[in-house]
MARMAR-273521 format. One record per residue (C-alpha): chain; x, y, z; residue in three letters. Coordinates in steps of 0.25 Angstrom, whole numbers. Example, Ala and Ser with C-alpha at 12.3 -4.5 7.8 and 13.67 -1.06 7.14 Angstrom:
residues 2
(rec "A" (49 -18 31) "ALA")
(rec "A" (55 -4 29) "SER")
//
This chain:
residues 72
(rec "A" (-17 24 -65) "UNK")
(rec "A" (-16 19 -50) "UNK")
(rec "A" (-6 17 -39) "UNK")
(rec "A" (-5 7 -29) "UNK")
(rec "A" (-4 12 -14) "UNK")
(rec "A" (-2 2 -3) "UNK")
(rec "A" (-9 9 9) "UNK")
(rec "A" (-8 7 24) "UNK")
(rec "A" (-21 9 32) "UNK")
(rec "A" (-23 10 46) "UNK")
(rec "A" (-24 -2 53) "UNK")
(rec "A" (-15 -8 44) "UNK")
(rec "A" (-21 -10 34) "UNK")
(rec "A" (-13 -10 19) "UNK")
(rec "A" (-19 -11 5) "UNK")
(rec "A" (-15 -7 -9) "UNK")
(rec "A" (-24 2 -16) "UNK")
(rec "A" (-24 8 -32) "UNK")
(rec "A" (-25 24 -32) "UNK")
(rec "A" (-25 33 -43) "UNK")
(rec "A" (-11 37 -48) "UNK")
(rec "A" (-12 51 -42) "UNK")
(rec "A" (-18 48 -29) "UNK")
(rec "A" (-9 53 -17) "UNK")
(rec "A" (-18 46 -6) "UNK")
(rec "A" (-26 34 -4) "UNK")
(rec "A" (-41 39 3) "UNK")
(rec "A" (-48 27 12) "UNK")
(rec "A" (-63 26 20) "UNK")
(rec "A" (-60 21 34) "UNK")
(rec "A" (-71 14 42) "UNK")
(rec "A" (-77 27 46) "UNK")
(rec "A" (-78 30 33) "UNK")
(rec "A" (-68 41 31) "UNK")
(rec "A" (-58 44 21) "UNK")
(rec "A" (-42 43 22) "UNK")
(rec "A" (-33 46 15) "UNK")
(rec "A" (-19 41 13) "UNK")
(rec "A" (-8 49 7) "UNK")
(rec "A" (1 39 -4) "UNK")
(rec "A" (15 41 -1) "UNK")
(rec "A" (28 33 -9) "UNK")
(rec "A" (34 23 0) "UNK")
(rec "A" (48 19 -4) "UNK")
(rec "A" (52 2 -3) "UNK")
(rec "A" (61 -7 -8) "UNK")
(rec "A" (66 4 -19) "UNK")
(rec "A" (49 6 -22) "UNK")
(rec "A" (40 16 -21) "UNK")
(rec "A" (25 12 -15) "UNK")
(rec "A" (14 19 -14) "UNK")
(rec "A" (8 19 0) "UNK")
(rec "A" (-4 26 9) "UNK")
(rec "A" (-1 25 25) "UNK")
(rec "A" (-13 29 33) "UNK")
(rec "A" (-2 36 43) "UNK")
(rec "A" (11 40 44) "UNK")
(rec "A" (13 31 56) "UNK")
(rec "A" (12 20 47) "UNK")
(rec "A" (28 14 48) "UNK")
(rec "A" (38 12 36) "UNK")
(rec "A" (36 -4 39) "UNK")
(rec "A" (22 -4 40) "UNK")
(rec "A" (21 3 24) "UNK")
(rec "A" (32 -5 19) "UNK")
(rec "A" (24 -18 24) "UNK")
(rec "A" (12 -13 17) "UNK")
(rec "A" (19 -10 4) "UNK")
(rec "A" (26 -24 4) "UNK")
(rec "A" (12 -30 6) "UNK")
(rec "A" (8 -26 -10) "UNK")
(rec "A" (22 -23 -16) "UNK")
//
């Protein structure tokens, strides 16, 4: 089985990827080649659980509901 994550990049960037059930982070190359790995954290909206993958902590509750709102 899979999960869908919605996953904020730097630069603003926002996708939806499939992981395994039992992933806890979402792993990335970067332009230098280097690997980066986002933690999966539940994100409560609307009475829903989503599963997301912020590059930083710094990323805002309105920027992450945005992102979520652009798949669900």
């Amino acid at each position: 089985m899979s999960k869908n994550v919605v996953v904020i990049r730097a630069g603003g960037k926002v996708e939806q990827v499939s992981v395994e059930d039992n992933a806890k982070s979402v792993t990335f190359k970067n332009e230098q080649s280097a690997f980066l790995e986002i933690p999966i954290e539940p994100w409560e909206l609307d009475g829903e659980t989503y599963l997301v993958a912020r590059f930083s902590d710094l990323v805002t509750q309105q920027e992450t509901e945005q992102a979520i709102r652009k798949f669900h």
